[in-house]
C-alpha positions in Angstrom: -11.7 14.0 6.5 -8.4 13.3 6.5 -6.1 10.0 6.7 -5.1 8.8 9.7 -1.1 8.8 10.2 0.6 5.2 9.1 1.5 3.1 11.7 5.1 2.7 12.7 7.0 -0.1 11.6 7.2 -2.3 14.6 3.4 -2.3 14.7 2.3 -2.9 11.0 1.0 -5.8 10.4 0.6 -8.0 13.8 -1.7 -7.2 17.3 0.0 -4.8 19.8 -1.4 -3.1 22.9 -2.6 0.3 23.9 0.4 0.7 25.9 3.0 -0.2 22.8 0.9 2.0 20.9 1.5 4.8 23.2 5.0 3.7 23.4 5.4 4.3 19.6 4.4 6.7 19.5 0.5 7.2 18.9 -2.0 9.2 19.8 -4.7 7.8 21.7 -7.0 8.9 18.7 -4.6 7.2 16.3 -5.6 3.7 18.4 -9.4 4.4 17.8 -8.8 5.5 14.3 -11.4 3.7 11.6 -8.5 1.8 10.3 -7.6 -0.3 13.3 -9.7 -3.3 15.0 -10.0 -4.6 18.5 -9.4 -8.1 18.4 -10.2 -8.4 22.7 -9.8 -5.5 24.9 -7.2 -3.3 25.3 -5.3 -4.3 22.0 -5.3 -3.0 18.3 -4.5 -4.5 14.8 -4.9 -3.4 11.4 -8.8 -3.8 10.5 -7.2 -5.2 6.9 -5.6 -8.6 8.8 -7.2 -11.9 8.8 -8.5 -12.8 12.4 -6.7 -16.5 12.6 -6.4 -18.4 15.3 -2.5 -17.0 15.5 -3.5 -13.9 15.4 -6.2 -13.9 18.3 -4.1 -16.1 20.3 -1.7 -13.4 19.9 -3.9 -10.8 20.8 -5.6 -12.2 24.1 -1.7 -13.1 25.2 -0.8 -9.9 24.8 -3.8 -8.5 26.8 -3.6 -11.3 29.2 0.4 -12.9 29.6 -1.7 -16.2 29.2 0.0 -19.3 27.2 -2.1 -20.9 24.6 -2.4 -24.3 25.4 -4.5 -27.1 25.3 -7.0 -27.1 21.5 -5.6 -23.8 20.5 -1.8 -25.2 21.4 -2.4 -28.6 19.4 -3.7 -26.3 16.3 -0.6 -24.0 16.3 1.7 -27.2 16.6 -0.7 -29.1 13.5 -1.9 -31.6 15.7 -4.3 -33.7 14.4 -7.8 -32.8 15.5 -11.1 -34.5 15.0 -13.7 -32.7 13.0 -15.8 -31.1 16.0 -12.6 -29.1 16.9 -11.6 -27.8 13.8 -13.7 -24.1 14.0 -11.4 -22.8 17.1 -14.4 -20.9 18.0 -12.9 -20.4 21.5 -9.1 -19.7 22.1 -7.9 -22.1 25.7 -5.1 -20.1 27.3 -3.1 -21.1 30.8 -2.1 -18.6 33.4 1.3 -18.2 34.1 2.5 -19.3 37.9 0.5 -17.0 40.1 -2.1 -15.8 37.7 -5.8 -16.4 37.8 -7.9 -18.8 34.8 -8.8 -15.7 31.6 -12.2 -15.0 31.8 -13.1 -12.9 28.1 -15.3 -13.8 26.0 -14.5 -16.8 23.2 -11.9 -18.0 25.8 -11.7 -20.9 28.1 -9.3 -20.5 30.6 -7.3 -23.0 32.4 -5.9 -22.6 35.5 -2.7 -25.6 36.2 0.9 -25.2 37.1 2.9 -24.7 33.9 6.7 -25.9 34.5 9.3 -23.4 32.7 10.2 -26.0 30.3 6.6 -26.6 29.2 6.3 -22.9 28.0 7.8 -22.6 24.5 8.6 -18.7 24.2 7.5 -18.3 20.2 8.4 -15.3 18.5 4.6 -14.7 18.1 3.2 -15.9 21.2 3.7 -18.0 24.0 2.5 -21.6 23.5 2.4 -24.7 26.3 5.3 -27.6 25.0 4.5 -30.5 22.4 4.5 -33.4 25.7 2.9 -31.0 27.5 0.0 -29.7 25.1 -0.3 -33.7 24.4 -1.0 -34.6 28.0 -3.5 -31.9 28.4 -5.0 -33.0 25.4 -5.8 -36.3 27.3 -8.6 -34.6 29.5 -10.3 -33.4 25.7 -9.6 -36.1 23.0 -11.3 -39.4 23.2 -8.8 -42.8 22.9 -8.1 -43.0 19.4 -8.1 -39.4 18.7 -5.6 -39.2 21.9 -3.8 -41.8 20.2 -3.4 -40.6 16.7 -1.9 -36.8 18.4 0.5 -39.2 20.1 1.7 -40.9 16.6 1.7 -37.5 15.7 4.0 -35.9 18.2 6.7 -38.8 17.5 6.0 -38.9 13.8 8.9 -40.1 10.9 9.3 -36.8 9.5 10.2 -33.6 11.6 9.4 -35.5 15.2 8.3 -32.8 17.8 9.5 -35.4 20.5 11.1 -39.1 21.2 9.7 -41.9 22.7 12.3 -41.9 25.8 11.0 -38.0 26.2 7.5 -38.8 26.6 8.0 -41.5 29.0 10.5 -39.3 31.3 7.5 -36.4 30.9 4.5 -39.2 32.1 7.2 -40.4 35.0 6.8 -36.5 36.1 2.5 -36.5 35.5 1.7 -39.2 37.9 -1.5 -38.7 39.8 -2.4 -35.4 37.6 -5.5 -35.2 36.0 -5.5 -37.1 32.6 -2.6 -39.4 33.9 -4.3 -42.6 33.6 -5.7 -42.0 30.4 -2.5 -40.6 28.6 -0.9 -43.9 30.6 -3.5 -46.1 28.3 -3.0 -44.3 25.2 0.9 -44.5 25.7 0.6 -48.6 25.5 -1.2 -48.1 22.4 1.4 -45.0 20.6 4.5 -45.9 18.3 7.0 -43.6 17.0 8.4 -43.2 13.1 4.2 -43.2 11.5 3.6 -40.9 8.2 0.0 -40.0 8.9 -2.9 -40.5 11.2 -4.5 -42.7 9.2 -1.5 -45.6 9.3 -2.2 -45.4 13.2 -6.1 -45.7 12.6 -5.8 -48.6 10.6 -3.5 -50.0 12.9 -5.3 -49.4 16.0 -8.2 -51.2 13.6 -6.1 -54.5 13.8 -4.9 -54.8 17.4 -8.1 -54.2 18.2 -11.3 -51.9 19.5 -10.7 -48.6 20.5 -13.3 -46.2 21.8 -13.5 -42.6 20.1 -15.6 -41.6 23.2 -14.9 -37.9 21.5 -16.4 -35.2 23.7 -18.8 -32.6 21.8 -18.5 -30.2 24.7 -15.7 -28.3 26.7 -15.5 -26.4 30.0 -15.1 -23.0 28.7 -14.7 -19.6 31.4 -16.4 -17.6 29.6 -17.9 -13.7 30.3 -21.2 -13.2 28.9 -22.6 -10.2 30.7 -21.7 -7.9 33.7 -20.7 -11.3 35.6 -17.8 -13.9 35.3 -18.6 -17.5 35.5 -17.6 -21.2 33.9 -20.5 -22.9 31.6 -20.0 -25.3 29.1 -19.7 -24.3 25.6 -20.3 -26.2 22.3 -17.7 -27.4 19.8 -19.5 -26.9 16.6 -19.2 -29.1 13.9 -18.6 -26.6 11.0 -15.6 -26.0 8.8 -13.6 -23.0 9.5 -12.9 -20.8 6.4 -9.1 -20.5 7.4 -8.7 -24.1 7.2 -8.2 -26.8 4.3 -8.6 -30.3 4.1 -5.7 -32.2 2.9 -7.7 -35.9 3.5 -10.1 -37.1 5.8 -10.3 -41.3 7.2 -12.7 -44.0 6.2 -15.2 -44.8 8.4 -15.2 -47.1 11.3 -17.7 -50.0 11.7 -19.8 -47.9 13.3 -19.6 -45.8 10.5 -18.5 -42.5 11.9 -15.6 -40.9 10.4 -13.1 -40.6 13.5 -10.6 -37.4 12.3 -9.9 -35.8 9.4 -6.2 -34.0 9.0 -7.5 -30.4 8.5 -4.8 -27.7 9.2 -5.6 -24.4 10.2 -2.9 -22.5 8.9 -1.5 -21.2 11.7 -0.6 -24.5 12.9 1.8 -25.0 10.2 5.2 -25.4 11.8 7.1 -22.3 12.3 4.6 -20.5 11.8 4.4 -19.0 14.8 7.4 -19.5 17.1 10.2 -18.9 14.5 
């Protein structure tokens, strides 16, 4: 049998589409070829690449004109997640102004009015802003965890925002969804911390906060001939693209609150420069 043509450069290596394949220059036979995987519908990628979060999140934008956002958006900027988010079984993308919430399978589409400065245009893929991928994190993360992505975002070394920023972005937010509770969290947030366990043990000394971390999320999901919304499980276990650089001390209670696991796509740069 013989080999299958190589792939032109501009599609070696990374997700494209049926219609840039076609546009290349392939065959439609060269897109079903043995060497080439379907990531989601309608779009190819060498069957030899790794699958990571970037990659998939890639792959349903391109399919969809979606913008990652929420989980999938904190992982590709390194936000600190706790443990029960770490798999990124299930990609969350945000329709563009006009479009309808993605309903595939492994997604959980949002449907919310994105502003053209909370889109960051990556090289890679689209993604929803630091502030903004913060706030919409407030309708996911419990307190403390809310609070630690907060730290995060205004960190010491290589900021991703400034205190003055976040409070002109909350001035813009009131009355959304998550408002209140990303108003709470900002009393407890300070700028120039080195890692998310400085803010635990701080938040340890001024006083109780509340994990209250969810275990579930509303996910659209499409598990047969019809579309609908159900709630889908965060699991628990470690994904394989993912290492664990250190993980906190438990709290009285004696649950361990986050840990700092990066998925490797969410290193930064990775996928917008």
């Amino acid at each position: 049998m013989p080999r299958p043509c190589p792939l032109p450069p501009p599609l070696l290596g990374q997700p494209f589409t049926i219609k840039q394949a076609k546009a290349a220059g392939l065959t439609r036979r060269r897109a079903r070829a043995q060497g080439l995987a379907s990531p989601c519908h309608g779009v190819r990628i060498p069957a030899s690449a790794d699958l990571t979060l970037l990659v998939r999140a890639r792959s349903l934008a391109l399919a969809t004109g979606a913008v990652a956002s929420h989980l999938t958006a904190a992982a590709l900027w390194g936000f600190p997640l706790p443990r029960c988010f770490e798999t990124h079984e299930v990609v969350h993308l945000t329709c563009r102004r006009g479009g309808r919430a993605v309903r595939r399978k492994d997604v959980c589409g949002h449907q919310s009015v994105l502003l053209p400065d909370e889109i960051i245009e990556g090289r890679y893929v689209a993604c929803t802003s630091p502030l903004r991928t913060w706030f919409d994190l407030a309708g996911v993360l419990g307190m403390l965890d809310l609070v630690i992505a907060g730290d995060f975002l205004l960190r010491r070394r290589n900021p991703l925002s400034t205190l003055a920023a976040l409070d002109t972005f909350l001035a813009t937010k009131e009355g959304r969804p998550g408002y209140r509770k990303a108003m709470k969290a900002r009393a407890l947030i300070r700028a120039d911390t080195d890692s998310p366990k400085e803010t635990e043990l701080r938040l340890l000394l001024v006083g109780p906060v509340c994990p209250n971390r969810p275990s579930t999320c509303r996910c659209s999901m499409k598990p047969g001939a019809g579309s609908r919304t159900r709630t889908c499980p965060m699991k628990s276990s470690r994904s394989p693209s993912s290492t664990t650089a250190a993980t906190t001390p438990p709290l009285p209670n004696g649950e361990a609150t986050y840990s700092e696991t990066r998925t490797r796509a969410g290193s930064a740069g990775s996928w917008w420069s």
